[in-house]
Each structure stands twice: as structure tokens, then as C-alpha cells.
C-alpha positions as CSV (number, residue, x, y, z in Angstrom):
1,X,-104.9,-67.3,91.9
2,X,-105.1,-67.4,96.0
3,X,-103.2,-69.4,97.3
4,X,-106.5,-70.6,99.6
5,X,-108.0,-71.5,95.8
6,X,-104.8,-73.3,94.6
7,X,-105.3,-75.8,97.4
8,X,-108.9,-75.8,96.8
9,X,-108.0,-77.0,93.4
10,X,-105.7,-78.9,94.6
11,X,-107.8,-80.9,96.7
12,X,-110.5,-80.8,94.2
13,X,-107.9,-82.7,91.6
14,X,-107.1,-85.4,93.9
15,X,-110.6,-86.4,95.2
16,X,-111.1,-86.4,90.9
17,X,-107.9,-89.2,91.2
18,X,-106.2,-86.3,89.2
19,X,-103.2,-87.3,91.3
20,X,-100.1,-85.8,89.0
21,X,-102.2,-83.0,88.5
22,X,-103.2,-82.5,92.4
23,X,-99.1,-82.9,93.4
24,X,-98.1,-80.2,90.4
25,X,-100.9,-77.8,92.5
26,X,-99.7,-78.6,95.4
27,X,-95.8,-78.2,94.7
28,X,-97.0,-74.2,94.4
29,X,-99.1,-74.0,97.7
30,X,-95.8,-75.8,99.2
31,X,-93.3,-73.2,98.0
32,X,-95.8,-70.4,99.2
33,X,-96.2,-72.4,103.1
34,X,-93.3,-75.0,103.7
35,X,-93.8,-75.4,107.2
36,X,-97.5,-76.7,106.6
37,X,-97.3,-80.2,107.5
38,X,-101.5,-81.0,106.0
39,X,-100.1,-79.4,102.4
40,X,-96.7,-81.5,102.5
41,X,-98.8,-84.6,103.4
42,X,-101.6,-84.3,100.8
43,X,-98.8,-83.5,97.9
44,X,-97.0,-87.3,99.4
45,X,-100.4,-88.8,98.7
46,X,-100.4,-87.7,95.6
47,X,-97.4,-88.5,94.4
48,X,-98.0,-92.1,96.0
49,X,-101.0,-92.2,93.6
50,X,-99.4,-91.1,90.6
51,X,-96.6,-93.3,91.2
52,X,-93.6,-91.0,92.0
53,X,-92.8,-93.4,94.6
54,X,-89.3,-91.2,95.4
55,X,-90.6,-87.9,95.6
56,X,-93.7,-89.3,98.2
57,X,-90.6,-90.9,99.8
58,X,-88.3,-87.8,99.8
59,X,-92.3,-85.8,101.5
60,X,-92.8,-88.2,104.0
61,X,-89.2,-88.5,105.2
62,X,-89.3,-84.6,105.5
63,X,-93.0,-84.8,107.6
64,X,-91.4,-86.9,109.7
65,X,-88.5,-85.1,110.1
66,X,-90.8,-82.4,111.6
67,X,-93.0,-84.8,113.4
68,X,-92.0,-88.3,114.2
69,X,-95.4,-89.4,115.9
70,X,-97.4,-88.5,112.2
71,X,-98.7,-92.2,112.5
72,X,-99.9,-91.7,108.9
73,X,-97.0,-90.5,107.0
74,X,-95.1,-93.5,109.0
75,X,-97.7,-95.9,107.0
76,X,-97.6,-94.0,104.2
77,X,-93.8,-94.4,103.9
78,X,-93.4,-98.3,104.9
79,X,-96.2,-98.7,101.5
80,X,-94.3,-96.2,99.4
81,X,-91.3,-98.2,99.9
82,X,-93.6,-101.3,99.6
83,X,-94.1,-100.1,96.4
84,X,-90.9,-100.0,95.2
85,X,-89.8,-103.6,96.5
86,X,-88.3,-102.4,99.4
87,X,-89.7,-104.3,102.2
88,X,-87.2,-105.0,104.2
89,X,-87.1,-101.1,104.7
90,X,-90.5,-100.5,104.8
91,X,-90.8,-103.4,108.0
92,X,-90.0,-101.3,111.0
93,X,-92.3,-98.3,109.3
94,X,-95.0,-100.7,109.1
95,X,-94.7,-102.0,112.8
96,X,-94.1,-98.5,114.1
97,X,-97.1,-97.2,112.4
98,X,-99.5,-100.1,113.4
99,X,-98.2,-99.4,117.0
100,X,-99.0,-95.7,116.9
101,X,-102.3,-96.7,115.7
102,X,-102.7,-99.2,118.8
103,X,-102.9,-102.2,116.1
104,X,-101.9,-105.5,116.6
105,X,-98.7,-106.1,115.2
């Protein structure tokens, strides 16, 4: 299969709420492009969904990495560590993000 059709599929999966089965698409579109940042962020949300709260951590950490202004990974990662009763962490994430987003904080 295409790599194009993988992500299709992908895609497909997670609008379905097929989340585990979206991220274990996505892992092979990520292996074949790394550097795409829309792949790397839609594999997160997946694993945020399906409740691999580390490995959406472990994404997002690496998005940002790349690109600290991705507003949305930044919110992303203050709820995946939400999520896993880390809120003390997830704080200046949250704040950030709202601020990127010209929120009120």
C-alpha cells in the first residue's frame, strides 16, 4: 500500500474513533516521512484518544522540539499530562498554549 493510502486510512480510522488502530497506521507513515510534523501530530492525537498517554507525551515533546510555537501540540501536551495527574506540569503548557491562542489566561 501507498504510503498516500496508509494515511488515508489512517485518517479514515480516526474520524471512525479507531484511535489505536489510526496511531498503529500512522507509526508506518511516520517511519516512511519523520520530518512531517501534520503525521507526527495526528499519530499524538491518537494515542491521546486511545489512552497511551506516554507515547502522545513522548510525540508532542518531539513536535515541539521542531516547532515550539505549534500552539496545539502545547495544549495537547498540558491535557495529556492532565491526564495522567500531572498538573502541576501540565500548568505552564496550559498558560503558554492559551497565550499563543490569544486567550485569556
Amino acid at each position: 500500500m501507498a504510503i498516500h493510502d496508509e494515511y488515508r486510512l489512517a485518517t479514515f480510522y480516526f474520524d471512525s474513533k479507531a484511535y489505536a488502530d489510526a496511531a498503529r497506521m500512522l507509526e508506518g507513515v511516520l517511519a516512511e516521512e519523520p520530518a512531517n510534523l501534520s503525521v507526527r501530530l495526528l499519530l499524538a492525537r491518537s494515542y491521546y484518544h486511545s489512552a497511551q498517554l506516554r507515547r502522545a507525551e513522548a510525540e508532542l515533546l518531539r513536535i515541539l522540539e521542531t516547532d515550539p510555537t505549534e500552539d496545539y501540540a502545547r495544549l495537547m501536551l498540558g491535557r495529556t499530562l492532565e491526564r495522567q495527574g500531572r498538573a502541576e506540569e501540565a500548568r505552564p503548557h496550559l498558560r503558554l498554549a492559551a497565550a499563543m491562542a490569544g486567550e485569556e489566561i
